[in-house]
N, C-alpha and C positions, 0 to 999 in steps of 0.2 A: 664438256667435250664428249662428245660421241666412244661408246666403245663398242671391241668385236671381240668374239673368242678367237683363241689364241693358243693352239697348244694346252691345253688347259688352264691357263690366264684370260684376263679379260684387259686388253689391253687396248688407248685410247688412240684415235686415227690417227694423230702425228706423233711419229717416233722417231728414231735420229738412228743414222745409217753411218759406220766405222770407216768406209773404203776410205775417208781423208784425213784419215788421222795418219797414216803412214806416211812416205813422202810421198814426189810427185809419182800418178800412175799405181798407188798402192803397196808404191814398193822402195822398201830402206827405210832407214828412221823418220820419223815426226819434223820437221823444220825447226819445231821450237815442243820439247818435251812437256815444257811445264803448262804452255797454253793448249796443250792438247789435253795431259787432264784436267786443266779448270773448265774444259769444252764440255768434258763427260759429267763431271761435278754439277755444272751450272744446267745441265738438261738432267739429271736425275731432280735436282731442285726445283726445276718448271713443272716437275710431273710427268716428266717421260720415264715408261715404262713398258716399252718395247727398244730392244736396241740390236740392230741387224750387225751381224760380225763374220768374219771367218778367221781361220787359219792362214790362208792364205795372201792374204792383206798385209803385205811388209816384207816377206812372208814374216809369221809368229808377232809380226810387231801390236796391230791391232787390239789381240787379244790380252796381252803383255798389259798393253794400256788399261784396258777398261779393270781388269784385275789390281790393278795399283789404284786407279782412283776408285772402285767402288767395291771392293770386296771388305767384309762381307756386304752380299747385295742388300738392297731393300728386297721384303716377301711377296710382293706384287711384280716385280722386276723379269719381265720375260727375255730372256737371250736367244736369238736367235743365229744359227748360223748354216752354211754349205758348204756341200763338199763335192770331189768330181773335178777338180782343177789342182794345181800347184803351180809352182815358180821356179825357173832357173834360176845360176847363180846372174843371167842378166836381167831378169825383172818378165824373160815370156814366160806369156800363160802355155800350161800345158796337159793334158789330158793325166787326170788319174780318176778315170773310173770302172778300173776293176772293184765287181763286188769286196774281192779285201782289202784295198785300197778306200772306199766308202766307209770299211767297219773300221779301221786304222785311224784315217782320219775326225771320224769321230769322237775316237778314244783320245786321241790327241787336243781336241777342242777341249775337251772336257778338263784335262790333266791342266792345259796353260790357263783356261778359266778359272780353275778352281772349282767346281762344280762336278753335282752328281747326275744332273742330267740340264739337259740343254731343253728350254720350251717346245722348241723345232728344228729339227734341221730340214735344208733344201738339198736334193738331188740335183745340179748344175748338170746338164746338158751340156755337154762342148759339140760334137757332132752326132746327129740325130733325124734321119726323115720322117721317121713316124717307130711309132711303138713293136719291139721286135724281140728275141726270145733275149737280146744282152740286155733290153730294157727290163723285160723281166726277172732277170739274173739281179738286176740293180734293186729293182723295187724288193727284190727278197731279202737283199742285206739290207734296205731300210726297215723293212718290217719286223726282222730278228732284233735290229737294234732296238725299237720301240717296244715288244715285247720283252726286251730284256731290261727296259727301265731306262734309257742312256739316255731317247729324245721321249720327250711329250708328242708328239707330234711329226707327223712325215710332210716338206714340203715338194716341189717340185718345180725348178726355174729354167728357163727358155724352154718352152713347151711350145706344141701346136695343141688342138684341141684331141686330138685324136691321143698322145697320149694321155693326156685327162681322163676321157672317157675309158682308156683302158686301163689305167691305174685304179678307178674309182670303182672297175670290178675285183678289183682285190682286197681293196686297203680304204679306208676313209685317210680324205688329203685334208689338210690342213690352212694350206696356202699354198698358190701359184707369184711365183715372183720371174715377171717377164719385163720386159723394154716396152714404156709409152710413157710418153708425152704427149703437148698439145699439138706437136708437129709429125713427128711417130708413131703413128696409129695400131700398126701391123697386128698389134696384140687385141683388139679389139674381140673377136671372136672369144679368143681365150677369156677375156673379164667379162664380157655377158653369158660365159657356160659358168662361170665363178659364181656373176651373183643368182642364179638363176638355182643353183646348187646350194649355197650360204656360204661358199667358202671366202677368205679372206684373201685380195688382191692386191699386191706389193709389187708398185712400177717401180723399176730402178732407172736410173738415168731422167726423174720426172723434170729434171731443170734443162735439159739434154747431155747431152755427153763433155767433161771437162776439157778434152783433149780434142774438141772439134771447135776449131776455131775460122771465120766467128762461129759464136753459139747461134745455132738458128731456132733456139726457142724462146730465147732470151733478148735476142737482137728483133726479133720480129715486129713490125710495124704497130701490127694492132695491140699487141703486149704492150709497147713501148708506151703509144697512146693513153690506154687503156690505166696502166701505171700512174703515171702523168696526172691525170684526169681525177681518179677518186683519191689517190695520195699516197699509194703503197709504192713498195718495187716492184720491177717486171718479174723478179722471184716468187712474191708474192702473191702476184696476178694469176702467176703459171701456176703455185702450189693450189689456192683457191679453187683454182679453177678444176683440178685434176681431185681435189675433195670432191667436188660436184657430181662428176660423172657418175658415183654409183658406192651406195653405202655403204658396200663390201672392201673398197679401197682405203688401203693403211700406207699412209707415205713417211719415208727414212729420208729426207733427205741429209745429207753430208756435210759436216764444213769441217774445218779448223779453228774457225773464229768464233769466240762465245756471240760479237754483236750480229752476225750472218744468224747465230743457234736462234738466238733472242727473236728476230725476225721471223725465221724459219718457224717457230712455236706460235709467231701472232694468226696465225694464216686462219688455225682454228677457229677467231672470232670472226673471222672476215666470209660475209655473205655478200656472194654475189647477184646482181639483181637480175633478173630473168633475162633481159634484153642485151645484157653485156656478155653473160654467158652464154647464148646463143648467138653471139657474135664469135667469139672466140671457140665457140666449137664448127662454126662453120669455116671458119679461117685458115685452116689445114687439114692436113693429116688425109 
């Protein structure tokens, strides 16, 4: 399997992403405690080592988890987490991004991990037009945090390209972690300033969105087909297919289920043949 750097790790294109190890929406306990660590157990054993997290996932619960099933970590093991959001006591998301609210948060990742520093953290954008002196204000408690040892690495997630380019006169970035799929494109711009840079691009939502029902990346016709036809699932079609686009791209996606992880881990061997991926990139988005 392919690797990229990573915060100062070198870590392999498919990695496994925490938001569902909580309950539904990322928020309250796990459904089933025990099968959520054998979730995290059973992708450290596949060779995943990269594993996207936050605080705010349960809220505290995410974290909680991966520290019972795998501490102390393996040496290769990147953690990755964001910050910039929180949770009420009913599960909305809600803005924390004052700069000391970013350096707070961090310290708190760190303390429920177990851990002396974290591979990356991502700056989460909740409302944002373009790059302005509070984006600046933000970017300076990432970079204190980094200079002071806590993250490896500064990422940055729901970006336009523009703060890209402005962050990248300050600070080297790490990762950009935005929205795309095969049907959700919007972020497009943003992963070809990525690769184009070297930096490491981490779609979330690559399978679509849990809570958009139906899934319309998953339900999609030619997925469907496409599934059908060489032998895989339409998960599988979608994750292949979103390896393809561009070498720079590291996918987390999420389950609960070790057989969904198992799956989600084959994607790696699975090449798609020229004619089928230029079907399914012209098919949306």
């Amino acid at each position: 399997m392919d690797h990229i750097p990573l915060g100062g790790f070198s870590v392999s294109r498919v990695g496994f992403g925490a938001m569902q190890l909580p309950g539904p929406n990322a928020f309250g306990p796990p459904r089933d405690r025990d099968k959520a660590l054998a979730v995290l157990r059973r992708a450290v054993e596949l060779g995943v080592n990269h594993i996207d997290t936050a605080q705010f996932y349960g809220p505290d619960v995410s974290n909680e988890l991966i520290r019972e099933a795998l501490h102390p970590y393996p040496e290769d093991l990147a953690i990755v987490s964001k910050v910039g959001a929180r949770r009420d006591g009913a599960g909305a998301w809600l803005s924390a991004s004052e700069p000391d609210d970013l350096r707070r948060d961090i310290e708190t990742n760190l303390r429920s991990l177990g851990v002396d520093q974290l591979a990356a953290v991502n700056l989460r954008l909740m409302e944002s037009e373009g790059p302005d002196q509070f984006f600046d204000d933000q970017l300076s408690a990432m970079i204190a945090a980094r200079d002071d040892g806590l993250i490896g690495g500064i990422g940055l997630s729901e970006i336009k390209v523009e703060h890209l380019l402005h962050a990248l006169q300050r600070t080297e970035i790490a990762c950009v972690q935005n929205a795309f799929n095969l049907v959700h494109r919007a972020s497009a711009p943003v992963l070809d300033e990525c690769r184009a840079r070297g930096i490491a691009f981490v779609p979330f939502f690559p399978l679509g969105a849990a809570f958009m029902q139906p899934n319309p990346v998953l339900t999609h016709e030619l997925v469907l087909d496409t599934a059908q036809r060489l032998g895989h699932t339409p998960a599988q079609v979608v994750l292949a297919w979103t390896l393809s686009v561009a070498p720079n791209v590291l996918l987390i996606p999420g389950t609960s289920s070790v057989e969904h992880l198992e799956q989600n881990l084959a994607v790696a061997s699975i090449e798609l043949d020229e004619d089928t991926r230029a079907q399914l990139t012209a098919a949306a988005g």
